[in-house]
C-alpha positions as CSV (number, residue, x, y, z in Angstrom):
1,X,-82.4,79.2,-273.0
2,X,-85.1,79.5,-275.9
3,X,-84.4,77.6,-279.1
4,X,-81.8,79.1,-281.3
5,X,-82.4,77.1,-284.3
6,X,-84.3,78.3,-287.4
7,X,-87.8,77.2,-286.9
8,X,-86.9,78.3,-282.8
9,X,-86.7,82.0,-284.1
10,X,-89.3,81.2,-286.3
11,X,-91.7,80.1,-283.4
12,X,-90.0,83.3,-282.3
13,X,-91.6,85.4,-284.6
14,X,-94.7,83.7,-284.7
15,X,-95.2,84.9,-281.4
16,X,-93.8,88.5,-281.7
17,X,-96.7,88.7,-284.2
18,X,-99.6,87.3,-282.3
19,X,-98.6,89.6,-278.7
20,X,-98.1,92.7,-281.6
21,X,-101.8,91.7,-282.7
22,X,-102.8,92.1,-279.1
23,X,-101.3,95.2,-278.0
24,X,-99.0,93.9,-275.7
25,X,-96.3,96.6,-274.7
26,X,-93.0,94.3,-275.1
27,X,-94.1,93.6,-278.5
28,X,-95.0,96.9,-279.6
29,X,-92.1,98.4,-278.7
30,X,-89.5,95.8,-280.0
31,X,-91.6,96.0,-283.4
32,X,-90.8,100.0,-282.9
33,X,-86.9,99.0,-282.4
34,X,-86.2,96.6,-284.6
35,X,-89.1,96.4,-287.2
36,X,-89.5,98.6,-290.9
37,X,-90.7,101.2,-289.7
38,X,-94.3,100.7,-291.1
39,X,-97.9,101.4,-289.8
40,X,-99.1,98.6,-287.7
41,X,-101.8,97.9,-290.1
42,X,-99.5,97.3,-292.9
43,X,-97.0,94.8,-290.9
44,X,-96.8,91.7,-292.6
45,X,-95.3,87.6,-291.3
46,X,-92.1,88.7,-292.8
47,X,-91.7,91.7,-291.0
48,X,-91.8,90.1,-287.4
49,X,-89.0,87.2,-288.9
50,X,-86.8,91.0,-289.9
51,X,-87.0,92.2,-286.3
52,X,-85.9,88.6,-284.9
53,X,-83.1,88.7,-287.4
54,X,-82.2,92.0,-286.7
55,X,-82.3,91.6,-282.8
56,X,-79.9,88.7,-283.3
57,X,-77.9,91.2,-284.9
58,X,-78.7,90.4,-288.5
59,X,-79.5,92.8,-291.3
60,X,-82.3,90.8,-292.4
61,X,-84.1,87.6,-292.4
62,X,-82.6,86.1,-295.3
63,X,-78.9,86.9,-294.1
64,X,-79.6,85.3,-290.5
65,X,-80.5,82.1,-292.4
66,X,-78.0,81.9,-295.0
67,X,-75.5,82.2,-292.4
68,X,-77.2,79.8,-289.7
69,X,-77.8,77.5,-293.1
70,X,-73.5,77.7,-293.7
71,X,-72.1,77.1,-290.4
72,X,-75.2,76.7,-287.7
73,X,-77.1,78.9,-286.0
74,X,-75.5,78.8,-282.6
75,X,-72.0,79.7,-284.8
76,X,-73.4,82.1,-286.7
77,X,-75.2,84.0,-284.0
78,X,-71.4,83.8,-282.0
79,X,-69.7,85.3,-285.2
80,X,-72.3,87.9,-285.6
81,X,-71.9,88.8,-281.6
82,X,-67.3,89.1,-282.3
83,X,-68.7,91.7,-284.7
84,X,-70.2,93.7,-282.9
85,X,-67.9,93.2,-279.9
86,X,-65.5,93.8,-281.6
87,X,-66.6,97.1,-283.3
88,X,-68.1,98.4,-279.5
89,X,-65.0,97.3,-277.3
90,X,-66.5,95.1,-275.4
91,X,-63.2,93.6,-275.2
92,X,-64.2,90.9,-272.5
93,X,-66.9,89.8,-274.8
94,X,-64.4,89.5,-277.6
95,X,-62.2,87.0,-275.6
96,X,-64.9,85.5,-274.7
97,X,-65.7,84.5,-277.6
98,X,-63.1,83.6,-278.9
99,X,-62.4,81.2,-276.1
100,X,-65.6,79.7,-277.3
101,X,-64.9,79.5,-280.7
102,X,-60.6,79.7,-281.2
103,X,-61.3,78.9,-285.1
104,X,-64.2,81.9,-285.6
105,X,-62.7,84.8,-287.4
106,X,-60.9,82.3,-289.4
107,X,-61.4,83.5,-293.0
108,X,-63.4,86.3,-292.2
109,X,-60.9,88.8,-293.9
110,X,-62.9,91.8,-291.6
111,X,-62.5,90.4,-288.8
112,X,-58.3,89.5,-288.7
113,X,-57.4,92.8,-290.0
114,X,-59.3,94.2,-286.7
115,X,-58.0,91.5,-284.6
116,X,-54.0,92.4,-286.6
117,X,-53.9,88.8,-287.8
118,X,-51.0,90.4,-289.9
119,X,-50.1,86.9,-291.6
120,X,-53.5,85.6,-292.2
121,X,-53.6,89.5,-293.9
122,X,-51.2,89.6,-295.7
123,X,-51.5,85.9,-297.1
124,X,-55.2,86.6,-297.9
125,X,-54.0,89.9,-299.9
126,X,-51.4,87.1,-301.6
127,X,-54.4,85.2,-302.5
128,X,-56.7,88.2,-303.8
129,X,-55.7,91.5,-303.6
130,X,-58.5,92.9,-304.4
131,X,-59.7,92.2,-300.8
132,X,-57.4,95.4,-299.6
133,X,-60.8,97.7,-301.5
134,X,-63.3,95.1,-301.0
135,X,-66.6,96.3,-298.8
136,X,-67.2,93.6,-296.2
137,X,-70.5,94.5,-294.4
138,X,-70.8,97.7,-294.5
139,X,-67.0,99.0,-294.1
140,X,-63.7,98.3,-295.8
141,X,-61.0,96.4,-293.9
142,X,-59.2,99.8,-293.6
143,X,-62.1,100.6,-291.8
144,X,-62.7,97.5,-289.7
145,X,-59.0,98.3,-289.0
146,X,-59.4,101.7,-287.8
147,X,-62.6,101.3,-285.7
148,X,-61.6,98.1,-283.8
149,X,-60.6,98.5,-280.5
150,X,-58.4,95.8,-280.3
151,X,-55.3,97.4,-279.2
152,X,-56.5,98.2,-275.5
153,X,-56.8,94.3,-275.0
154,X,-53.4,93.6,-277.1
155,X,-51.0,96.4,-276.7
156,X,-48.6,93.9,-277.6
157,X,-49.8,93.6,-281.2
158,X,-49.3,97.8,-282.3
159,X,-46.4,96.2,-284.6
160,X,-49.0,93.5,-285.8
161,X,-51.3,96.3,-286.7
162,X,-49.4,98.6,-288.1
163,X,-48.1,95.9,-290.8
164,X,-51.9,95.2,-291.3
165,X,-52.2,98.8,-292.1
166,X,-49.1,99.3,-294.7
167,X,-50.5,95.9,-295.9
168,X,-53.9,97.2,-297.0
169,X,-52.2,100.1,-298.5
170,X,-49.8,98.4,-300.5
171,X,-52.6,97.2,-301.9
172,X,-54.8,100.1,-303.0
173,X,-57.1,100.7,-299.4
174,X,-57.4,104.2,-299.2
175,X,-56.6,106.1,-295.7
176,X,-59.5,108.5,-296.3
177,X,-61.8,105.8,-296.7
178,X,-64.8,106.3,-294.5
179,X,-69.1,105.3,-294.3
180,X,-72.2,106.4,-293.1
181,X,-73.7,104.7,-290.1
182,X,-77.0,105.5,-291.4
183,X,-78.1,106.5,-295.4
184,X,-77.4,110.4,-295.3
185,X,-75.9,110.1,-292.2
186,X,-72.0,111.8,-291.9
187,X,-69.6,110.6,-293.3
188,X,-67.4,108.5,-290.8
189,X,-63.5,108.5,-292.1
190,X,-60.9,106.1,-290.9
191,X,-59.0,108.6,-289.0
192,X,-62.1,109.5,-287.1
193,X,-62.4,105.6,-286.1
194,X,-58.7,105.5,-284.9
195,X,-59.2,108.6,-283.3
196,X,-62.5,109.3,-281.9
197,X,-64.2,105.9,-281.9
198,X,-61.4,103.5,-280.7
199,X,-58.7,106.1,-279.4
200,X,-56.0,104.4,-281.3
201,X,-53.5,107.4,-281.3
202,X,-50.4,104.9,-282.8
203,X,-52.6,104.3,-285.7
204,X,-53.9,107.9,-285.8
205,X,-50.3,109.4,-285.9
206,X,-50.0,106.7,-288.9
207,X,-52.8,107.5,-290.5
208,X,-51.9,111.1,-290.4
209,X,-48.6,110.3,-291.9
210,X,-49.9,108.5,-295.0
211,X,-52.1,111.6,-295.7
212,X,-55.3,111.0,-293.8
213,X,-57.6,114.8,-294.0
214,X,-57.7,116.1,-290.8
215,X,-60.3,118.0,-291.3
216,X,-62.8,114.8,-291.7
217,X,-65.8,116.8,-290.4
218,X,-65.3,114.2,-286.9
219,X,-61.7,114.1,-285.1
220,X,-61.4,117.3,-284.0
221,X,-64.7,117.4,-282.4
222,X,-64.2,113.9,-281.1
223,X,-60.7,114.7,-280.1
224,X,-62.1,116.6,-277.2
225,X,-63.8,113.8,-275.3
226,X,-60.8,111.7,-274.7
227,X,-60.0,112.7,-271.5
228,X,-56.2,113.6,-272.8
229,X,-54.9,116.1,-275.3
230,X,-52.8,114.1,-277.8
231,X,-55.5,113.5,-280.0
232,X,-56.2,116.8,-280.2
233,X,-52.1,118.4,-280.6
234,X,-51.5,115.6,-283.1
235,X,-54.7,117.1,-285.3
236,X,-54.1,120.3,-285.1
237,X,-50.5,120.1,-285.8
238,X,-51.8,118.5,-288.6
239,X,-53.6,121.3,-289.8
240,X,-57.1,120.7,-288.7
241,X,-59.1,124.2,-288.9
242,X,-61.4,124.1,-285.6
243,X,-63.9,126.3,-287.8
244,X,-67.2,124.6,-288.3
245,X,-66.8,121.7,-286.4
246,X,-68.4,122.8,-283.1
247,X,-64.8,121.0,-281.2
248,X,-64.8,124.6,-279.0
249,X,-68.4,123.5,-277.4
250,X,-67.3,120.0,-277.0
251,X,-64.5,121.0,-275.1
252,X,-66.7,123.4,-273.0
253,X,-69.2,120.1,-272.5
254,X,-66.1,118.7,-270.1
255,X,-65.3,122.4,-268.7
256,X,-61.9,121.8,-270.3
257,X,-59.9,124.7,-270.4
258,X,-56.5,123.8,-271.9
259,X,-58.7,122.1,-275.0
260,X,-61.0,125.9,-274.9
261,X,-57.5,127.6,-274.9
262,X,-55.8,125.4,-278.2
263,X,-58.8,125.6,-280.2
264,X,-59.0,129.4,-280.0
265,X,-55.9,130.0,-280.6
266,X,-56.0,127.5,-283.8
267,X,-58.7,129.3,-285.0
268,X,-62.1,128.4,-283.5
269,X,-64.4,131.8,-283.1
270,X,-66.5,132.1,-279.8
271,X,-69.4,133.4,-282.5
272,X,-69.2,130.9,-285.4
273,X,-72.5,129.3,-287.0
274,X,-74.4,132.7,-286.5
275,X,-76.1,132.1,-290.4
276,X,-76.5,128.8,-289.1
277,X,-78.7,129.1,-286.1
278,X,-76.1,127.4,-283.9
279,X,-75.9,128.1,-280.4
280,X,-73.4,130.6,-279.5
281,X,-70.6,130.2,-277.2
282,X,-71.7,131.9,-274.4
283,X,-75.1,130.3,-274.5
284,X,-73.6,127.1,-274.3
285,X,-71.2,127.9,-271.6
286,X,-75.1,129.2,-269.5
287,X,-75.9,125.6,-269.8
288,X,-73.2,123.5,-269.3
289,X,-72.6,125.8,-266.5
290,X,-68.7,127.1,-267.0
291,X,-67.2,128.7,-264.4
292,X,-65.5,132.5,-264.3
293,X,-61.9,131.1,-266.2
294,X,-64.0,129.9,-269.1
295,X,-66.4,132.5,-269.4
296,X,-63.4,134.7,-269.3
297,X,-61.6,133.0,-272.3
298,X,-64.9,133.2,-274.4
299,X,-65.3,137.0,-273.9
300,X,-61.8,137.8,-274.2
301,X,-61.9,135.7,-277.7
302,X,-64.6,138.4,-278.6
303,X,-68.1,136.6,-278.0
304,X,-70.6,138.9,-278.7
305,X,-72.6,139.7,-275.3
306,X,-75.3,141.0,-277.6
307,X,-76.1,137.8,-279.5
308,X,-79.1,136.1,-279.3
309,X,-80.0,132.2,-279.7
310,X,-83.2,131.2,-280.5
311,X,-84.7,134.6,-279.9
312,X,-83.3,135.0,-276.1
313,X,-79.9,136.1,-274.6
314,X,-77.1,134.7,-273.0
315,X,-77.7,136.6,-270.2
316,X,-81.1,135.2,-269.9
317,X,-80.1,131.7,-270.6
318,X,-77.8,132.2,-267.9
319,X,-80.3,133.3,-265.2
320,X,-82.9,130.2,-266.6
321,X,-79.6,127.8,-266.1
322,X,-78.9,129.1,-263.0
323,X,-75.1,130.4,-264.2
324,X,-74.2,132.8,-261.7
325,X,-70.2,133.1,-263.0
326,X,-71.8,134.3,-266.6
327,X,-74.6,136.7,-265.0
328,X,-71.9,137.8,-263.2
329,X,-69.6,138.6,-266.1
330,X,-72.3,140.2,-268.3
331,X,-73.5,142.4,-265.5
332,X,-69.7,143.8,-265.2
333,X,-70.4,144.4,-268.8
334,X,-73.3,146.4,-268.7
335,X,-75.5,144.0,-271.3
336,X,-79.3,144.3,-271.4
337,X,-80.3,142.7,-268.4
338,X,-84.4,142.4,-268.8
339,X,-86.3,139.5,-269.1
340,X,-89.7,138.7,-270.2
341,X,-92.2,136.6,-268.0
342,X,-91.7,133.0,-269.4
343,X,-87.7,134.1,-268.4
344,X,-88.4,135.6,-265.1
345,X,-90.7,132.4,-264.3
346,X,-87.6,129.7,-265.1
347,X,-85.2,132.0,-263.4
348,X,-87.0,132.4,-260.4
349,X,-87.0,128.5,-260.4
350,X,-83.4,128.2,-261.5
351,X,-82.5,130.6,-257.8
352,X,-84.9,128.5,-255.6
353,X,-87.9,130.5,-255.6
354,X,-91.3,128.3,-255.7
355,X,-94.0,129.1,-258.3
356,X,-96.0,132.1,-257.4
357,X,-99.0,130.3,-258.4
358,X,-98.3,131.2,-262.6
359,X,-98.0,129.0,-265.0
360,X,-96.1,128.8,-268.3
361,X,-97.8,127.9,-271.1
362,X,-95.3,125.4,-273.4
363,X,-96.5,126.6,-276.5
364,X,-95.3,129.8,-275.7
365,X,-91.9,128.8,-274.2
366,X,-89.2,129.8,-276.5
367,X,-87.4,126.8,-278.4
368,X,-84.5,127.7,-277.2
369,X,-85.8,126.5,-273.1
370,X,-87.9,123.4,-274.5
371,X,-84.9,120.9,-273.9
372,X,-84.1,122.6,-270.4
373,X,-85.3,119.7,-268.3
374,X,-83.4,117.3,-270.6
375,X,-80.1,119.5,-270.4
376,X,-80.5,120.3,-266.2
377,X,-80.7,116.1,-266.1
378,X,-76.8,115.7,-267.0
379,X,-75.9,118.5,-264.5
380,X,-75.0,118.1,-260.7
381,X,-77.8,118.5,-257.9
382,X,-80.6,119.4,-260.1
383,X,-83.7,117.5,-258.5
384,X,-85.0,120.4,-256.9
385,X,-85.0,122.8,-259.8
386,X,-86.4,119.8,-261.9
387,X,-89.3,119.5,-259.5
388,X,-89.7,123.4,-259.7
389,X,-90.0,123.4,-263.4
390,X,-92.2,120.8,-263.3
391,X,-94.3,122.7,-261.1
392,X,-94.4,126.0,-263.7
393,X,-96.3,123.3,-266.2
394,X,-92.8,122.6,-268.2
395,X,-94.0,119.4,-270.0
396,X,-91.3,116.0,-268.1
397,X,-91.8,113.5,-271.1
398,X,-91.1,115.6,-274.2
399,X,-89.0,114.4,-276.5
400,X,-85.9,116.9,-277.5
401,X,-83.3,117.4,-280.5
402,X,-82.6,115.5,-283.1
403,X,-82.5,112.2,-281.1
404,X,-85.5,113.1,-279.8
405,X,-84.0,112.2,-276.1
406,X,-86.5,112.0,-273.4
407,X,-85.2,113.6,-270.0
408,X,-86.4,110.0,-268.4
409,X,-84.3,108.5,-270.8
410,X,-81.4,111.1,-270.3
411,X,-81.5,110.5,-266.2
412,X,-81.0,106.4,-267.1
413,X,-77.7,107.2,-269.6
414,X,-76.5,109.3,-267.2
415,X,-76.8,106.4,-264.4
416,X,-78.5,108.9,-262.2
417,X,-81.4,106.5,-259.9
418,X,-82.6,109.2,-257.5
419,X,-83.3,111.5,-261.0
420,X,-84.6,108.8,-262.6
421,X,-87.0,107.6,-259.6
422,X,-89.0,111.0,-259.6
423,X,-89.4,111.1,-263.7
424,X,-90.7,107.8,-263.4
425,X,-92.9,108.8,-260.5
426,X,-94.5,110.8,-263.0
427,X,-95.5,107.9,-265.3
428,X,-93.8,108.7,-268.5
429,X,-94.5,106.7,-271.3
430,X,-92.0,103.6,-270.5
431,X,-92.5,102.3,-274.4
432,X,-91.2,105.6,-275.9
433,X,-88.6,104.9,-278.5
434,X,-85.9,107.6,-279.1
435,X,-84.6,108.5,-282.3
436,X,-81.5,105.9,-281.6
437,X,-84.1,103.1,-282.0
438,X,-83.4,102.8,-278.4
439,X,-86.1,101.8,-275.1
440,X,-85.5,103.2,-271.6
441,X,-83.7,100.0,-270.7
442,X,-81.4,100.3,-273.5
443,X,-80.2,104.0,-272.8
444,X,-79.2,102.8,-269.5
445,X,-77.4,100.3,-270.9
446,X,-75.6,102.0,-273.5
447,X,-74.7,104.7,-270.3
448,X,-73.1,102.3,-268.8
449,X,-70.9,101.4,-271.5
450,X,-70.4,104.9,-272.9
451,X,-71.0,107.6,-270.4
452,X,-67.7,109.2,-269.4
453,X,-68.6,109.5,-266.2
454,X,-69.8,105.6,-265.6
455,X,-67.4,104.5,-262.8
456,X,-69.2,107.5,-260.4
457,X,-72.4,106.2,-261.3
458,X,-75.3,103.8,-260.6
459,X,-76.4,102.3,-264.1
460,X,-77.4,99.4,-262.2
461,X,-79.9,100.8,-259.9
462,X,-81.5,102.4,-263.2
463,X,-81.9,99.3,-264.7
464,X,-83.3,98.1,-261.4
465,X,-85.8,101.1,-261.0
466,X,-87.1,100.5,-264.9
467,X,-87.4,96.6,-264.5
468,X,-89.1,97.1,-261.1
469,X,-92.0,99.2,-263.1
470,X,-92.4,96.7,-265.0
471,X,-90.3,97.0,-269.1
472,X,-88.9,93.9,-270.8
473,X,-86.4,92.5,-270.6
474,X,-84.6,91.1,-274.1
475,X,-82.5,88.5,-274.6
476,X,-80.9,90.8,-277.4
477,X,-79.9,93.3,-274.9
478,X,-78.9,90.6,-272.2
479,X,-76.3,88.9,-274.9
480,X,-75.4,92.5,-276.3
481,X,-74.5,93.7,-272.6
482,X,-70.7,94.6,-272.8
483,X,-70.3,95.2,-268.8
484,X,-70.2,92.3,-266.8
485,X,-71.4,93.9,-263.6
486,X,-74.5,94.9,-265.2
487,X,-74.5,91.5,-267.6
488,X,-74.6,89.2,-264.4
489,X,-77.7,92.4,-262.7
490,X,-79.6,91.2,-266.1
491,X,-78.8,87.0,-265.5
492,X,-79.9,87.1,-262.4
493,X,-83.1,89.1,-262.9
494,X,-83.9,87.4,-266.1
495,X,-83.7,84.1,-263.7
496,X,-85.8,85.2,-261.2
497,X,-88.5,86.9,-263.4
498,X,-88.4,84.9,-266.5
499,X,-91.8,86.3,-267.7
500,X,-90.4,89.8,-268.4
501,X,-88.0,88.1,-270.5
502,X,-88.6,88.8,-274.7
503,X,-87.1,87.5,-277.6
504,X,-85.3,84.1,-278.8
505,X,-81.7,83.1,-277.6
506,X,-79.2,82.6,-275.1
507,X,-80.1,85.0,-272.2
């Protein structure tokens, strides 16, 4: 364990600044995670003590010490930890904690509303009932309410937290209450916490019934990757207008035809976003690869056959995906069936065929096939037509979209080690920083907390294929680690290799 105290992290920082000075690769790219942002040039001693406090979960530097100043830094760095526990369901984590510490949400008015400490609540609200509107952090307590995840570790407390609820209203919270993760970012409401962050449907159905919008912008979409439907019934009954909110492709994403068939006949067009530029249904269901009954809902909900995405066609996207239900259907429907060369290339590759010694030049490649290596990486058996597009000159370590997602980052999420073995056979850059702030080793991690399908995969073996080449290892990401399985992988390594280890604190 390094030292946790003050001038520990201090020492810390000292030397985060020195290996940044030098080039070294864990530096640089923690800087790139958890600094300001700035040129290198321009970095200054009290940047390097912000990306210390920050990786101890701290907005800043001056926070980390007032609180390690008021109760100790080992405290301080275990209350900041519940927090973010708490907020992430890492529900072991939370007890864990708290086992360690019976006394440390004690007072901390955030924290017992989303633990439904209804009579620490409601005598705090006693006390000052201003509390019920006051902004702790960076949400409300309606909103530490409805984003904690609490109530799959203490199913025993719904009445607990439902009186925490009526309590905050009694006293002026408001149920359409929300904040932005990020400045600019969307608006995140309270019903979207209970309902697509913490899949709380009691409090949902409550929240519902006090008057909470359900047209937030959020639910509805996030109502579709819950693996059930009453998220989704309970909004719509509600009055939610699919329109706009892009719920119809989400529900595609999980080949989910009972969510396809309610959100189309609530409202939700197969065409919607045209103005826009967004991606058409039928483009979507060529890569995501929907079979023959979901193709066949999307035409007969009138998807236009004609359309075209980003200057190509669904029936092109189709061949380049490799969709052979939607060819299939379009064919039967007599659409415009010719392709230019970059689209004859990728769907030669797409059917098996090996390059016939042409090359496509990726300047030329139309936007809408840039991200197709990234998108094949979270579909089935794909190596092969990977390795094919590779082969056509199809760049492997581009970033793509918004989040500016690597495919070598995309294979470690999705827990995929064979995928992720030949992108890193290529040597892609391993301190590449997506547009989540995150490292390679931190996507896997966050896959194997978030990815639906984690129980059939191997998030393990990715982490073992990224520290075998060679990344860091953090003691942030070590402490953060919400699965045990892969927490103990990360102990042990750590242990055995403790020069790939970074960063101050408990490992």
């Amino acid at each position: 364990m390094d030292d946790l105290s003050l001038e520990g992290l201090r020492f810390a920082a000292k030397r985060l600044q020195r290996a940044h000075a030098a080039g070294e690769a864990w530096a640089v790219e923690r800087l790139k995670q958890y600094g300001p942002g700035k040129p290198a040039e321009a970095l200054v001693r009290a940047d390097f003590l912000h990306a210390v406090a920050r990786e101890a979960g701290f907005e800043s530097w001056p926070r980390l010490k007032a609180a390690a100043e008021a109760m100790g830094m080992d405290r301080a760095a275990a209350l900041q930890q519940l927090k973010i526990a708490l907020f992430r369901g890492q529900l072991a984590r939370v007890e864990a904690l708290l086992a360690r510490f019976p006394d440390l949400a004690d007072g901390q008015f955030g924290l017992e509303c989303a633990l439904y400490r209804r009579e620490a609540v409601e005598a705090a609200l006693a006390r000052e009932p201003g509390l019920a509107v006051a902004r702790l952090g960076p949400r409300t307590p309606m909103l530490h309410l409805a984003f904690s995840r609490w109530i799959h570790a203490r199913p025993e407390l719904e009445a607990d937290m439902l009186g925490v609820a009526e309590a905050l209203l009694k006293h002026g919270a408001d149920v359409n209450d929300g904040f932005a993760e990020a400045p600019g970012g969307p608006i995140l409401s309270a019903l979207y916490g209970a309902v697509g962050h913490a899949d709380n449907m009691v409090l949902a159905e409550w929240l519902l019934a006090q008057g909470a919008d359900p047209d937030d912008g959020e639910s509805l979409y996030h109502a579709t990757e819950l693996g059930h439907h009453r998220a989704l019934r309970m909004l719509l009954s509600a009055g939610a207008d699919p329109k706009g909110t892009n719920a119809l492709l989400r529900a595609m994403d999980f080949h989910d035809h009972a969510a396809v068939e309610m959100l189309l006949a609530h409202g939700a067009k197969a065409d919607e976003g045209e103005a826009g530029g967004a991606i058409s249904a039928l483009h979507h269901a060529a890569r995501r690869m929907s079979d023959a009954r979901m193709v066949g809902l999307l035409l007969d909900a009138g998807a236009d056959t004609a359309r075209r995405w980003q200057g190509v066609s669904a029936y092109a996207m189709a061949r380049v995906y490799g969709n052979r239900a939607l060819v299939e259907a379009l064919e039967a429907r007599g659409v415009d069936t010719a392709l230019s060369r970059e689209e004859a290339l990728l769907a030669c590759a797409a059917e098996g065929g090996e390059s016939p010694g042409e090359f496509i030049d990726p300047e030329t490649l139309p936007r809408a096939f840039r991200g197709v290596l990234r998108e094949l990486v979270h579909l089935p058996d794909r190596l092969d037509h990977m390795r094919r597009l590779v082969a056509l000159g199809l760049p492997y370590d581009a970033p793509d979209g918004p989040d500016r997602i690597t495919p070598t980052h995309a294979a470690g999420w999705e827990g995929k080690p064979e995928v992720l073995a030949w992108f890193l056979s290529l040597r892609p850059d391993l301190g590449f920083v997506n547009g989540h702030g995150g490292t390679l080793l931190s996507a896997i991690l966050h896959g194997a907390e978030t990815n639906l399908a984690r129980a059939e995969r191997d998030h393990i073996g990715c982490a073992r294929l990224a520290l075998e080449q060679g990344v860091a290892l953090p003691r942030a990401l070590i402490a953060a680690c919400g699965r045990e399985d892969m927490a103990a992988f990360l102990r042990e390594w750590a242990e055995a290799r403790p020069g790939q280890v970074v960063g101050a604190g408990p490992g």
